[in-house]
N, C-alpha and C positions, 0 to 999 in steps of 0.2 A: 315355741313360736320363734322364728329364724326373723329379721331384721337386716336387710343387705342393703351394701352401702349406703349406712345411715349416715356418711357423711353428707352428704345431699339435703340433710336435713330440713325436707316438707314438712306441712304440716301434720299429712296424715299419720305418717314416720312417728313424730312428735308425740301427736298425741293417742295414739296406738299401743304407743310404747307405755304411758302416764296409766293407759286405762288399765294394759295387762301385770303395770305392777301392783294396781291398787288389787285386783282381780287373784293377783298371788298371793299376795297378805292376806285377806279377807275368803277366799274364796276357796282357790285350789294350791295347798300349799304344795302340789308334784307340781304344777307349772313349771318349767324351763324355759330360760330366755337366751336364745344367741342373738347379742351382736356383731357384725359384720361391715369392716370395709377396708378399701385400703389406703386408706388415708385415713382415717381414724386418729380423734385426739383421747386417746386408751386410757391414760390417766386420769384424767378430767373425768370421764364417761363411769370408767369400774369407780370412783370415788361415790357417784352420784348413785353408782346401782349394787349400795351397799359393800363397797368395797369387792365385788364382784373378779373373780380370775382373770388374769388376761393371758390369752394364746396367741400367739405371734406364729404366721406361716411365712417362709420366703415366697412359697410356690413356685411358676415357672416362667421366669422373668429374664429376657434378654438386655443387655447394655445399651443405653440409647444415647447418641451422641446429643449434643446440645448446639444449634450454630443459630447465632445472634444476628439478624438484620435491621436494616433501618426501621424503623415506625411508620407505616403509609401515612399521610396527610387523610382526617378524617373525614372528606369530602371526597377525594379517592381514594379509598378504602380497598376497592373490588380492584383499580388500577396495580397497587402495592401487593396485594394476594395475587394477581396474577400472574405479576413478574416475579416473585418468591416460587408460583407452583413450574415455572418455564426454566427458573435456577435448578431445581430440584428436580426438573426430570432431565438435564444434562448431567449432573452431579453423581445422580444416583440408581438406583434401579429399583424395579418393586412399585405397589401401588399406593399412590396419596391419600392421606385424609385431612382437608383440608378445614378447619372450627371455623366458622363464623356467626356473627352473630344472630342473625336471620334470615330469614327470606328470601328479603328485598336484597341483600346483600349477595343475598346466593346466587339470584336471576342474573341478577349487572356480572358477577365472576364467570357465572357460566355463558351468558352471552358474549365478553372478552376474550374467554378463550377457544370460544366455537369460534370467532373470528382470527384468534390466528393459530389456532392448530385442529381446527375442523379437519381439514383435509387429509388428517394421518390416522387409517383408519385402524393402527392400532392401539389408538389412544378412547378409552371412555371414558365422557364425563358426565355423572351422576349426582344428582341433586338429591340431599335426603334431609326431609324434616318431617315433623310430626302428620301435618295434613295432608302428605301423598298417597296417591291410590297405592294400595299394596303392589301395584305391579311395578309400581318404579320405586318403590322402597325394595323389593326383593335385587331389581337392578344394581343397586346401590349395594348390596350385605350380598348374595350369593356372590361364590367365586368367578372368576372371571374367566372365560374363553382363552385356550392355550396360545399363548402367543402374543396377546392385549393388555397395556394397561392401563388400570381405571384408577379416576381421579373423584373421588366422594369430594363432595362439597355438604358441610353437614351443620346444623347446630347441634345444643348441648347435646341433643339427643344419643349424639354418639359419642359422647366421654364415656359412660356406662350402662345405657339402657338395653344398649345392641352389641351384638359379635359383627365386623364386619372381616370378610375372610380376606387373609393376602396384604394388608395392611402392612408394610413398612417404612413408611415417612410420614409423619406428620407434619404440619404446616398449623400452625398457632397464632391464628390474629391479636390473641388477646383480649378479646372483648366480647363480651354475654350480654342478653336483653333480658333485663327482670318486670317484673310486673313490683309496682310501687304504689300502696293504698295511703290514698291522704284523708284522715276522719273527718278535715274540715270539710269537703265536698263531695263526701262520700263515692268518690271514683278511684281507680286505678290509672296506673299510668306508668306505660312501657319504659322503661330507663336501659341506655346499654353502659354498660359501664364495666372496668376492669375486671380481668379474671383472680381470682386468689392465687397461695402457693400451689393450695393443696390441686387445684381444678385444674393448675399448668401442670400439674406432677399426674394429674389423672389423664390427663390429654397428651404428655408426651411419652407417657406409659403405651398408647394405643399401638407405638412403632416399636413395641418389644416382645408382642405376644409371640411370634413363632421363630423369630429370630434376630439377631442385631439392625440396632436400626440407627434413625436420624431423627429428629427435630428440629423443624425452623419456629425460631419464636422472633416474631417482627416486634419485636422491640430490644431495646439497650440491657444488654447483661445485668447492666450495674443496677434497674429499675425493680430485676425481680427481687431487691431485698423489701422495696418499698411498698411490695405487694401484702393483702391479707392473709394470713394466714389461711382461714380459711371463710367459706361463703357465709353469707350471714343467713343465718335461721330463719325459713319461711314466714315463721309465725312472729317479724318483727316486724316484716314489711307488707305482709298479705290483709284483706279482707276479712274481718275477723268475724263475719255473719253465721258463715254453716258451723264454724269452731264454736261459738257462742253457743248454738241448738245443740249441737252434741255432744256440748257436756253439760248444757242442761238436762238435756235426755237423762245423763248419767247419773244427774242429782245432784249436781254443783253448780252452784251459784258464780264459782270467782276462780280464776285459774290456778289463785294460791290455794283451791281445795285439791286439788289434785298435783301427782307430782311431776312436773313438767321442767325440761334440761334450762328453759328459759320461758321468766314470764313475758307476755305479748305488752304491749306499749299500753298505758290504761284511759288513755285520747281515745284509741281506737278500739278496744274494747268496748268501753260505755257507751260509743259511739254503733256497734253491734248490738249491743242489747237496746237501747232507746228504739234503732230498726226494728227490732223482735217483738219490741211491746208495741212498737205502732201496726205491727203486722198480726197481732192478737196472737203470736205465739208465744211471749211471757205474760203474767200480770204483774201486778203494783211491786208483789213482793219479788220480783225475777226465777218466778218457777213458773215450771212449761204449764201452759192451758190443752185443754183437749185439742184445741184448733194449732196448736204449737207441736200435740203427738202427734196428729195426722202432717203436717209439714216434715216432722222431721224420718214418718214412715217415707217420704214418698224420694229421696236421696237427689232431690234438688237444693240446688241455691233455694233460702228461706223464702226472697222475692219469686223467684216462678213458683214453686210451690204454694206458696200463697196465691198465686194465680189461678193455677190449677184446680186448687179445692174453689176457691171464689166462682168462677167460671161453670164449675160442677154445680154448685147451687143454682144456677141461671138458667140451666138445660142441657140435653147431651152434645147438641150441636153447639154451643159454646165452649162447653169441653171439652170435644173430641178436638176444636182448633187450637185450645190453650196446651193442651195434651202436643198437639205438631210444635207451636212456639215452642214450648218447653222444650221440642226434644233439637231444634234448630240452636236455641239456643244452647243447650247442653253441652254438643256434637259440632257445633260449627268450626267454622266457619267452611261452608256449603262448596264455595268456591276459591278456584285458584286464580290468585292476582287480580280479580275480579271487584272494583272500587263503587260498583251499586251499593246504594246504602237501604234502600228501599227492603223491606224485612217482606214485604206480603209477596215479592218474588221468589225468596227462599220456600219459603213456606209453600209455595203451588207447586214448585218445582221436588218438594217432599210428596207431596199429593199428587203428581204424575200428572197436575193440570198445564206444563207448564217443561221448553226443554231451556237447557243454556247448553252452550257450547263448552265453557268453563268448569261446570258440575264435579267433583271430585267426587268418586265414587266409592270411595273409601267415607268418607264420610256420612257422604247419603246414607251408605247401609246402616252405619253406627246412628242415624239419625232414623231413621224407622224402627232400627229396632226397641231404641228407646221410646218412641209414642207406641210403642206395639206391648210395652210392657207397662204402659203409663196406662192404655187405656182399659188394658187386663184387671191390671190391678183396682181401677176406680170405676168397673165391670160396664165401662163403652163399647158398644158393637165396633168394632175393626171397619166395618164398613159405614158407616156414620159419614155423613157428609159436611165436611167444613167450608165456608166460605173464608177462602183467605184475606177478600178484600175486605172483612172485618178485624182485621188482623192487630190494627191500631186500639180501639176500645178495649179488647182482652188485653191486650197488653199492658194497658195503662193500669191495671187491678196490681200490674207488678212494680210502677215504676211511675206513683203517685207524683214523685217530688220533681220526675222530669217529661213533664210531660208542657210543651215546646211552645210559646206561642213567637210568630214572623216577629219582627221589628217593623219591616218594612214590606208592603205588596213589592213581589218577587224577588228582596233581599235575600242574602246567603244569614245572616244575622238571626239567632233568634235565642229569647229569653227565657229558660226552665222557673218552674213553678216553684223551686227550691230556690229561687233569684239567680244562679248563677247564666251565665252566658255558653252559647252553644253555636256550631258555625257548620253550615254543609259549606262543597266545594261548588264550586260559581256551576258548573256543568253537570250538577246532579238534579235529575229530573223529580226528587222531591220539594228543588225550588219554589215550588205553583203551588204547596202547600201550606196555609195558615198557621193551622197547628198538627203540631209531631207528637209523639210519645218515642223517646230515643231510649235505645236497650243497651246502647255499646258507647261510647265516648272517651274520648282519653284527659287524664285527670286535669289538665289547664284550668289554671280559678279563674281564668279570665273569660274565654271563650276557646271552648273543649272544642275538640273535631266528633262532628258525626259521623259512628262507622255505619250503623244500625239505627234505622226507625222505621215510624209507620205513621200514617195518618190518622185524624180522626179529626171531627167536626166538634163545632164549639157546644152544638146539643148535646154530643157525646159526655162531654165532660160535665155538662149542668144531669146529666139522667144518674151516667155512673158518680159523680161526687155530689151529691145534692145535699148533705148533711155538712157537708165542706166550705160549701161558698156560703160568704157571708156580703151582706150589704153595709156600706160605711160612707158618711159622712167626708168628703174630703176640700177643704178649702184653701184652696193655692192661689197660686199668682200665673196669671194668664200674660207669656212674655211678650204674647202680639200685641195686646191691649192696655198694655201695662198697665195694670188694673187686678183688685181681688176678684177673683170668680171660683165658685160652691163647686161640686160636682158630686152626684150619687154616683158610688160604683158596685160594681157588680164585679167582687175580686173571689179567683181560687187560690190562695196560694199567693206566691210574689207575684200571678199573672191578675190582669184588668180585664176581664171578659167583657163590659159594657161600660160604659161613659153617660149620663144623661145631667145638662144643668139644672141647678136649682139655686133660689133665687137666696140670698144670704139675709138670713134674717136677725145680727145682733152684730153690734159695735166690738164683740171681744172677738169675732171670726175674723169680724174684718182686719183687726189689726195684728193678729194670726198673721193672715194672708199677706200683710205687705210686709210683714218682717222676715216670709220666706222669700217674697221679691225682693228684699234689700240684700237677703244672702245671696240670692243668683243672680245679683247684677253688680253689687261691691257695695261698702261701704261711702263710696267715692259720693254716690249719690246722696249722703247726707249733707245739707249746708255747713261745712268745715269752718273753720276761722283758726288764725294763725295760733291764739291764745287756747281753739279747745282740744287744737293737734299737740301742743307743749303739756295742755293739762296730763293727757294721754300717756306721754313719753316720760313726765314726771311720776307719776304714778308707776309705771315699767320699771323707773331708776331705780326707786325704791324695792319693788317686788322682786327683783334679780337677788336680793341677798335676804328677804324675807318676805316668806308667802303668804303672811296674812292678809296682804295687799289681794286688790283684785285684780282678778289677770283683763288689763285693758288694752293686751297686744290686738292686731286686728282681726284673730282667730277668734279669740277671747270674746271680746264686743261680737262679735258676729256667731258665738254661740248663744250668747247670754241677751240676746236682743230682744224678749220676752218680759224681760226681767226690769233694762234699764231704760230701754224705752218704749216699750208698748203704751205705758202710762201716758207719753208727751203725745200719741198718735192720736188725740180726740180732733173727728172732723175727717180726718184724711182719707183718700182710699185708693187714689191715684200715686204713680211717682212727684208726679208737679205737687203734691201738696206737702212735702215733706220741705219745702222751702220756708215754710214757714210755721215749724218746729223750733224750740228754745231748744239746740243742742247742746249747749253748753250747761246748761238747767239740767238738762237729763244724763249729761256726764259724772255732773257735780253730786246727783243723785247717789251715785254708788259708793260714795261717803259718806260716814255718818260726819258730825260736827268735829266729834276732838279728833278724826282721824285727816280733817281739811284744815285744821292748826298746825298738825303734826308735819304735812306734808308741805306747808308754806313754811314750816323753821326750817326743814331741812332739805327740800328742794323748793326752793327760792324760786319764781319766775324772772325775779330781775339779781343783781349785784352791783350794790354801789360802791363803785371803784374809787379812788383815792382824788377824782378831780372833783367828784360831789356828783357824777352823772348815775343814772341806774338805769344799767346797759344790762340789756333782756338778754338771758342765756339759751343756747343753745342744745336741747337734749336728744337731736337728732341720733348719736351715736350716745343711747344710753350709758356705755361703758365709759365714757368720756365727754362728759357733759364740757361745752364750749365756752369760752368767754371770748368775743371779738371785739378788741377794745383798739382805740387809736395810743402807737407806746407811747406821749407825752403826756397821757391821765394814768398813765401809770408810774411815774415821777413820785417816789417817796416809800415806792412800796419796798418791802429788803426781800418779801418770803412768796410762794405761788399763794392765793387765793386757795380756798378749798371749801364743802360745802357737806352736807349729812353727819354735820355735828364734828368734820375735820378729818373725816375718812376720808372726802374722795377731794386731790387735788383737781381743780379748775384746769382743763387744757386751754393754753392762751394764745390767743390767735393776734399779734401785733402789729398793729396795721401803722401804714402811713398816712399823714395828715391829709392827705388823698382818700384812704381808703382802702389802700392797695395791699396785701400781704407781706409783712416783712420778714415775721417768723413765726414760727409755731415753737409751744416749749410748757413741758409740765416743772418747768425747775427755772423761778424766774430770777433767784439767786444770781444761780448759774450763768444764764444770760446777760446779765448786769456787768458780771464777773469776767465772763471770758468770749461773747460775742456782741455787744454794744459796742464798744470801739469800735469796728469794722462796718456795724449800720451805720455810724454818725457818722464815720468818714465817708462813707459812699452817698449819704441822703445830705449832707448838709448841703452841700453845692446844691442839691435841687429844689431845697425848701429852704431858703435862708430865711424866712420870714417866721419859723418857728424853732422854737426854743431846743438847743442840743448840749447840754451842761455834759461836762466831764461828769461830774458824781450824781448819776442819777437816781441811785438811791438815798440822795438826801434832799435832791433837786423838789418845787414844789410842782407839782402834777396841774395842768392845767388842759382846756381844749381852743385854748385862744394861742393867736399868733403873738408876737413878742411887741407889736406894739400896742394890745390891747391891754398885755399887762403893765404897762408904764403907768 
């Protein structure tokens, strides 16, 4: 079994490789294994395949220059690629192959330069990616017309899947689109992102097959050291659902049964098996079930497969459509540059009900042929008649967790059944629909883009999940009425299918209910007082350096509002009636007795300063609990104030016999020492009527004027 450029390293590669060694050991010890590539990391690889030969070929490899240009601006991308391929056909001679990263990037480069060098008809430019009809992928790979040349614009495809003939320059954007699996949302999500050494080494290898060449790499010489070595292994970043079934198939439970170059992330892992057992193709103990054998006969994603056979129980005509899904899905995408998201158009247009102008026929065929062996295989008449505009309920048998309901009549907005968020584009004409079942989406946890869906009606989903929806009890706060109010629902999933009220019949719902009104509208609304906001912040003072305290930040209180004051809510059931709640009572609550001794020794509400007054302290900035005191009550003092048993100095806010700010100072020593002079000479002239002694660390501290103390 020959293995080519396994540097690429896919999954299939991957685990291909895992099965025919276990298959050698066990099995067939004449088996023979080559791997191949050339970029291969040889050491690492024979280490792993039991110390295994390594054969080194030069083959037939031309010198390929290296010439460095700027980095386009990622916004113009196609701009920079353009003017690199218009450098390079002055420069040079021979035909371009120009790497980018998709598409959309190809269309914008090829429409740039059909505007400025259209008109020279001995230039071709040809666009090659996966999804074109073979007639413009042969344009692109067969040689060119004597006398013409052509300028390939390509993704990866053509590092090494293809020969493309006459190649001598290549053009290196630098940058690949990967497909990236997040297990928290179970979606994918297209990322473009840097190319390794090894893929610049395989990409400016394309200008050396039949003679000396060139390479443009738009970016900074000095950048390639900071490149990856090399691509990162499918099976870190991929979808771990069909790898999951096929090596259960094989009789392994865990990736570490089998021998694999690298294990898969085990978030996403367990996160493919959890789908497997909810799709009844594992059981409890994670071995395959018969409805798991026939999923993994049928060489689908585990989700349509499970469609497939689901649908086959329900009738032929429900089959024969899941049978076209499937192979739409498979095979797609149907169309070129074509932004409908609507899936029951594909699908007709598979079934010849239906033309587009767009239609890629390279596809279509791959897409018939796959419902032509799907339906072979699960012994559906070929001629079976599908109704595509049911397209959405078969669907939904694959793709339970997103299936869509509106936010808003005629909103872009709408919420999956798995809770996350989902968005069409404002001008797609499945706007007008309620609820979706979306098949394609990109990984966003906030709100995904829909490429792919379909419709279906809210009975749809009460017929097909009727074991699913459940009825519950929900008692919230109604923010029009500001007021508790009940509601029966009628939930699938994160989605609300039905709303009906009902009428609240016990005093612990009710105060349920306004303790989720007091969260969504702030704590603001409870009757505060100066003494039970200080309570609060004294209590913070303390928990900041030890957490037995309870947490009374205002997150805190507004999680625990069940807890500490549900109790004081008898009677209430409006906002206005929380006026006349004992808050301070139900603050004081979440202390037991020695722990409200503890907290008056050591955070004080007031401190009696040296004149005889008890001057309320300030704990607005926990970290620096405040004393604002007038400086002639503090007359005797030598050393700061401090409080929590002498750990935390008092910051001291010294006002004037006004009131006014004189200084702020956590060292009142210090002050005494080397900045009083300068207040006394600047305030005396303006308060002669109160007391300014030279030494006023001996001086006696009063809050009267000097002729009170006569």
């Amino acid at each position: 079994v020959i293995f080519d450029e396994f540097h690429e390293r896919n999954l299939q590669g991957d685990l291909s490789l895992a099965f025919c060694l276990e298959a050698q050991e066990a099995l067939r010890e004449d088996l023979r294994l080559l791997v191949m590539s050339a970029t291969l990391d040889g050491e690492n690889l024979s280490t792993f395949l039991n110390n295994a030969p390594r054969i080194t070929s030069q083959g037939r490899a031309f010198a390929v220059e290296t010439r460095n240009l700027a980095r386009p601006d990622k916004f113009s991308l196609a701009q920079g690629v353009a003017r690199a391929v218009q450098t390079a056909l002055q420069e040079e001679n021979g035909n371009i192959l120009v790497f980018l990263p998709g598409e959309g990037e190809i269309r914008k480069t090829q429409s740039i330069l059909q505007d400025h060098l259209g008109k020279d008809s001995n230039l071709l430019i040809a666009p090659l990616y996966g999804s074109l009809p073979q007639q413009a992928q042969d344009q692109a790979i067969l040689p060119t017309p004597k006398g013409q040349r052509k300028i390939v614009l390509a993704t990866t495809i053509a590092e090494t899947s293809l020969t493309i003939e006459g190649i001598r320059v290549v053009i290196d954007c630098g940058l690949k689109r990967v497909s990236r699996f997040d297990p928290a949302n179970a979606m994918s999500k297209l990322e473009t992102v840097r190319v390794s050494k090894a893929s610049a080494e395989q990409r400016k290898g394309r200008a050396g097959r039949m003679e000396p060449g060139v390479c443009y790499q738009l970016w900074p010489k000095a950048e390639t050291q900071s490149l990856a070595e090399r691509d990162s292994p499918e099976i870190l970043d991929c979808d771990l659902t069909p790898f999951a079934i096929e090596i259960a198939t094989w009789g392994a439970k865990h990736p570490s049964d089998i021998r694999l170059l690298d294990l898969p992330p085990a978030a996403t892992f367990e996160a493919a098996q959890l789908l497997l057992q909810q799709l009844g193709a594992l059981d409890a103990t994670l071995s395959l079930t018969p409805h798991g054998r026939k999923i993994s006969a049928l060489s689908l994603h585990p989700r349509i497969a499970h469609m497939v056979l689901q649908a086959h129980d329900l009738g032929t005509a429900e089959a024969a459509l899941a049978c076209d899904i499937a192979a739409v899905l498979h095979d797609g995408p149907l169309f070129r540059g074509k932004k409908d998201s609507d899936l029951r158009h594909a699908v007709s247009c598979l079934q010849n009900q239906a033309k587009d102008p767009n239609l890629s026929k390279g596809a279509l065929m791959r897409a018939r042929e796959t419902t032509k062996n799907l339906k072979y295989k699960l012994k559906i008449p070929l001629d079976k008649s599908a109704n595509s505009m049911e397209t959405g309920p078969i669907l939904a048998l694959a793709y339970p967790d997103r299936i869509a309901q509106q936010r808003q009549k005629g909103g872009t907005d709408y919420k999956l059944s798995s809770g996350m968020g989902a968005k069409l584009n404002e001008d797609d004409p499945l706007i007008t629909q309620p609820y979706l079942v979306v098949a394609q989406l990109d990984g966003s946890r906030t709100n995904g883009r829909i490429f792919s869906a379909a419709p279906l009606t809210q009975k749809d989903i009460e017929d097909t999940f009727a074991d699913q929806i459940i009825e519950m009890d929900d008692i919230g706060w109604d923010k029009r009425t500001q007021s508790a109010q009940a509601n029966r629902l009628t939930k699938f999933g994160a989605l609300t299918l039905k709303k009906k009220p009902i009428k609240i019949t016990g005093p612990e719902q009710i105060k349920r209910a306004l303790c989720q009104g007091i969260r969504d509208i702030g704590l603001h609304v409870l009757p505060w007082t100066p003494e039970s906001e200080q309570f609060c912040q004294r209590v913070e003072f303390l928990r900041q350096n030890d957490d037995i305290w309870p947490d009374m930040s205002e997150t805190g209180l507004c999680d625990s509002l069940e807890t500490w004051l549900a109790p004081y809510l008898n009677g209430c059931s409006r906002i206005e009636h929380l006026k006349k709640i004992d808050l301070s009572a139900a603050l004081l609550s979440c202390l037991n007795w020695e722990e409200q001794q503890t907290l008056n020794q050591r955070a004080p509400t007031h401190y009696k300063v040296p004149s005889g007054s008890n001057i309320r302290l300030d704990y607005t900035n926990i970290k620096k609990p405040i004393l604002s005191v007038k400086l002639q009550e503090m007359f005797g003092q030598p050393q700061s104030p401090s409080i929590n048993n002498g750990t935390c100095p008092l910051q001291i806010h010294l006002l004037s016999p006004a009131g006014r700010p004189l200084q702020i100072t956590e060292d009142l020593a210090g002050f005494w020492l080397n900045s009083y002079d300068s207040v006394k000479k600047e305030m005396k002239g303006r308060y002669p009527k109160h007391p300014w002694p030279d030494n006023p660390q001996e001086a006696m501290p009063t809050h009267k004027t000097k002729r009170h103390l006569r």
